[in-house]
N, C-alpha and C positions, 0 to 999 in steps of 0.2 A: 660672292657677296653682292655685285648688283651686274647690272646689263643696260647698256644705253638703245636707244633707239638704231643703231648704225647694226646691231651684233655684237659690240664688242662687251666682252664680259671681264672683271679684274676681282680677284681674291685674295689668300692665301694660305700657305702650306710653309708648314717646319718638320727644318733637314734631320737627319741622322743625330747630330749637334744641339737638337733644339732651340736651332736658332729661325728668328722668321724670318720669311722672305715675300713679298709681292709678287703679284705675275699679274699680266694681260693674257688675254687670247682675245685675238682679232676676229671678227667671223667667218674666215678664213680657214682656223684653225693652228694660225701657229701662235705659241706662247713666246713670252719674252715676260723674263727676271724683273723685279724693280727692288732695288733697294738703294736706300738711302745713301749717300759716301761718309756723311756721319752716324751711321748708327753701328750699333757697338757689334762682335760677332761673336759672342760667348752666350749660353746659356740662357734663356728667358729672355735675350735681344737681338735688335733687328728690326727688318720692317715688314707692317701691316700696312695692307692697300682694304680700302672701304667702300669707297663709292666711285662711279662716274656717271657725268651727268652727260646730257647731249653736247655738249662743247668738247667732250674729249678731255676732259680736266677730270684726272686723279686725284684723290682726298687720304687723307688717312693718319697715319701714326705712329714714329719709330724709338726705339728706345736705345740709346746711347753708350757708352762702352761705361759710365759712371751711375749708369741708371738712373738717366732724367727722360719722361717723356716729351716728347715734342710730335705736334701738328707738322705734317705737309700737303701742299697742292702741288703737281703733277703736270703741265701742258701735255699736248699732242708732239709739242716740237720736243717734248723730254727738259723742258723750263725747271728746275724746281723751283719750290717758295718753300720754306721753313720757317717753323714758330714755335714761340714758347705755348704751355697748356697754362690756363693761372688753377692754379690748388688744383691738379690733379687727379682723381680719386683712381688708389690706389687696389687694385684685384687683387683677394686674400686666394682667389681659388687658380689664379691666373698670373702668377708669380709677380713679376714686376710691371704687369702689361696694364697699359689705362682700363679704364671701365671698356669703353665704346671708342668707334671709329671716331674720323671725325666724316661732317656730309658737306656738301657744295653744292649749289644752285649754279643755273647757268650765267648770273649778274655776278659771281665771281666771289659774292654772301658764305662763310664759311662757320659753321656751327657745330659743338661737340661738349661731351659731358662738363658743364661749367662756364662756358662760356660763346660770342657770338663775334666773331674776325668778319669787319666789313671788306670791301676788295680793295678800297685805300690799306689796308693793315691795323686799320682802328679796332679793339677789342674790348668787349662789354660784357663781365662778368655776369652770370645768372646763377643762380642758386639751387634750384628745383628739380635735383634727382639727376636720371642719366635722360640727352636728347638722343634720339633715335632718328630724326631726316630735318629736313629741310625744304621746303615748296619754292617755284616761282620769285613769287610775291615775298623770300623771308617768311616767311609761319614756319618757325620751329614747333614742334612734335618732341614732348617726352613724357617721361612718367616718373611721379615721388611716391613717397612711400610716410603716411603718416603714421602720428603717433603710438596707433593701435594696429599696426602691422599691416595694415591696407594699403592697396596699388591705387595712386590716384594718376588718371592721364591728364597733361594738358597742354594746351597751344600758344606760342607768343607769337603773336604779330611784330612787324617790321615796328611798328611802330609804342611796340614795347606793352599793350595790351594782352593779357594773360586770362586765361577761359579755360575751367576746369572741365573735361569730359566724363561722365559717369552713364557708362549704359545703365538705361533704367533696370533694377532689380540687382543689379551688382550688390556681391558681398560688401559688410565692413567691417568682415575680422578680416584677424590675422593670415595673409596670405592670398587675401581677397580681392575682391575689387574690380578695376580696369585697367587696362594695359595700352598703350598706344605703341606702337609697330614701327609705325613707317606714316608718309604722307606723300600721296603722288605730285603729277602734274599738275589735276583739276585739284587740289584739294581735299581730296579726299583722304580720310586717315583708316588706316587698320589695324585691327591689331585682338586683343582676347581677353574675358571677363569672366569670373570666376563668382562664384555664388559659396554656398554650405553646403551646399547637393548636385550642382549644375558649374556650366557655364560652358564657354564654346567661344567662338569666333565672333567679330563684326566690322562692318565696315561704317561710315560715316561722312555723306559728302558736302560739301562747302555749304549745300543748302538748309543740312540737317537733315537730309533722310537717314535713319538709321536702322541696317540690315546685320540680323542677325543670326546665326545658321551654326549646327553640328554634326560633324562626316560622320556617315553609317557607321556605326560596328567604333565609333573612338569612344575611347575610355574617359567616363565623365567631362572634363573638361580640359581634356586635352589638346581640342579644335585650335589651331592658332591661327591667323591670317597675316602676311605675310607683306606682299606686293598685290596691288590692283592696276591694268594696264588702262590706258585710253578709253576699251570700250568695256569694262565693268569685268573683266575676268580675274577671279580672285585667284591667289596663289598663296599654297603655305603647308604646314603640317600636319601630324595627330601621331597617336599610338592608341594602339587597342588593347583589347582587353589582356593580351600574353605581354605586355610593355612591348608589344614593336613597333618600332616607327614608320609610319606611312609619310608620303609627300600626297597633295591634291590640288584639284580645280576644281573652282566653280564657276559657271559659264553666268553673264551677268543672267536676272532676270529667275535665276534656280537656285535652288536650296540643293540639290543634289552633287555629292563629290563624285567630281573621277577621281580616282585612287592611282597614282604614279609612285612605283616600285622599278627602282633602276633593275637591272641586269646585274646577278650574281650580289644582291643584297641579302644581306645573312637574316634569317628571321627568328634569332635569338631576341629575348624583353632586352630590354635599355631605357630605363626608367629615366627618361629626358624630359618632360612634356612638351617644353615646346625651346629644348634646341638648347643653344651657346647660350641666348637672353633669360633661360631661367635660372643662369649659372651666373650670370651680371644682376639679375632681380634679386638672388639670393645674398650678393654679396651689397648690396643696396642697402637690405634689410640690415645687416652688419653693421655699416658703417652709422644705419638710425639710431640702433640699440648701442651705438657707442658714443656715439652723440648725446643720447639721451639716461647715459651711465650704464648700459645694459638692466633697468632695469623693467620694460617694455618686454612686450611679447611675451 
């Protein structure tokens, strides 16, 4: 799920039991377990590890033996912090599991579906779909889902300023839209825009250049974008035209994907487009058109 500047990368995987668990791997290569001492070890609980940042601070979300979720932070020294989530949004497709991680910036700034935990443990509700990162500076990064069944992306500032993203020419039906991803270091946000015919990938940096690009050979709008590192290399997925899913790069500066296909990946369709986030966009949609009496979309 992410990788800090040091190598070290942290995820997770569920056992035999279906229960989750955390892990690191050092760059090194040796893993090590994380889970929570409170979270529950039956069925749809347990714990999810989400992010780390260059501090070595773990982020994420475990769920409980009674089926509450709860935020945690992580240290290097294995510190925990625990928190409550406020209103929750609950995965219809993902049993008892929140929507999304939770993210953390290196000031200790901790943000996730709902809400924004300062590093004193002050918490400031937010309303606006699922957040997807976290920057530097605070700029939370997420995406809503309005009335008419469209992705809207947008950015809050530390300072509680909110700025709607829409790649020009994005859809506004249903299903449509923008998507925001993720947001780096510099500010830069990525993520995927959907049209009636089109859409693909893009990136977006603090200045407002906005780059837009779709890998050879992907299926309509299947382009997602991912991660962007320090020097503009994009990272992220697609599937093509038999539904299989490809990984790629784009080197900054090109429109061209390298195509990254691990060793002994099956190349049966898997009608995903872009991963686990169109399984949280889907359930987004859910929670509007329940919102909104189901009778939307």
């Amino acid at each position: 799920m992410s990788i800090n500047s040091s190598g070290t990368i942290v995820g997770t995987y569920i056992d035999g039991q279906h229960v989750s668990h955390g892990f690191i791997r050092s760059s090194n290569g040796v893993i090590t377990k994380i889970n929570i001492p409170d979270a529950g070890i039956k069925r749809g609980q347990g714990t999810s590890a989400c992010c780390i940042n260059d501090s070595g601070v773990i982020s994420g979300y475990f769920i409980t033996a009674d089926g509450t979720s709860q935020g945690f932070l992580m240290t290097s020294e294995k510190i925990f912090t625990t928190f409550k989530i406020p209103d929750p949004t609950i995965d219809v497709y993902l049993s008892s599991a929140p929507s999304l991680g939770v993210y953390s910036n290196v000031s200790g700034t901790s943000a996730g579906t709902g809400f924004i935990r300062s590093a004193s443990g002050t918490t400031t509700k937010i309303s606006n779909g699922f957040v997807f990162g976290i920057d530097p500076a605070g700029t939370v990064v997420g995406t809503s889902v309005n009335e008419a069944g469209a992705y809207e992306a947008f950015t809050l500032s530390a300072a509680g300023q909110e700025r709607s993203i829409q790649v020009e020419g994005a859809g506004t039906g249903s299903e449509q839209g923008t998507v925001a991803l993720g947001i780096n270091n510099q500010g830069t946000i990525m993520g995927w825009y959907s049209t009636a015919k089109t859409g693909g990938g893009f990136t977006l940096t603090s200045s407002g250049e906005l780059f837009e690009f779709n890998c050879k050979g992907a299926a309509w709008d299947s382009t997602a974008a991912y991660s962007v590192n320090s020097s503009g290399t994009i990272t992220g997925s697609y599937y093509d035209g038999a539904s299989v899913s490809h990984g790629f790069t784009v080197v900054a500066g090109s429109k061209d994907c390298t195509k990254l296909d691990a060793p002994n990946a099956g190349t049966g369709g898997f009608y995903m487009p872009i991963g686990l986030t169109q399984v949280r966009l889907r359930e987004m949609r859910y929670n509007r058109r329940r919102e909104l009496g189901e009778t939307a979309f």
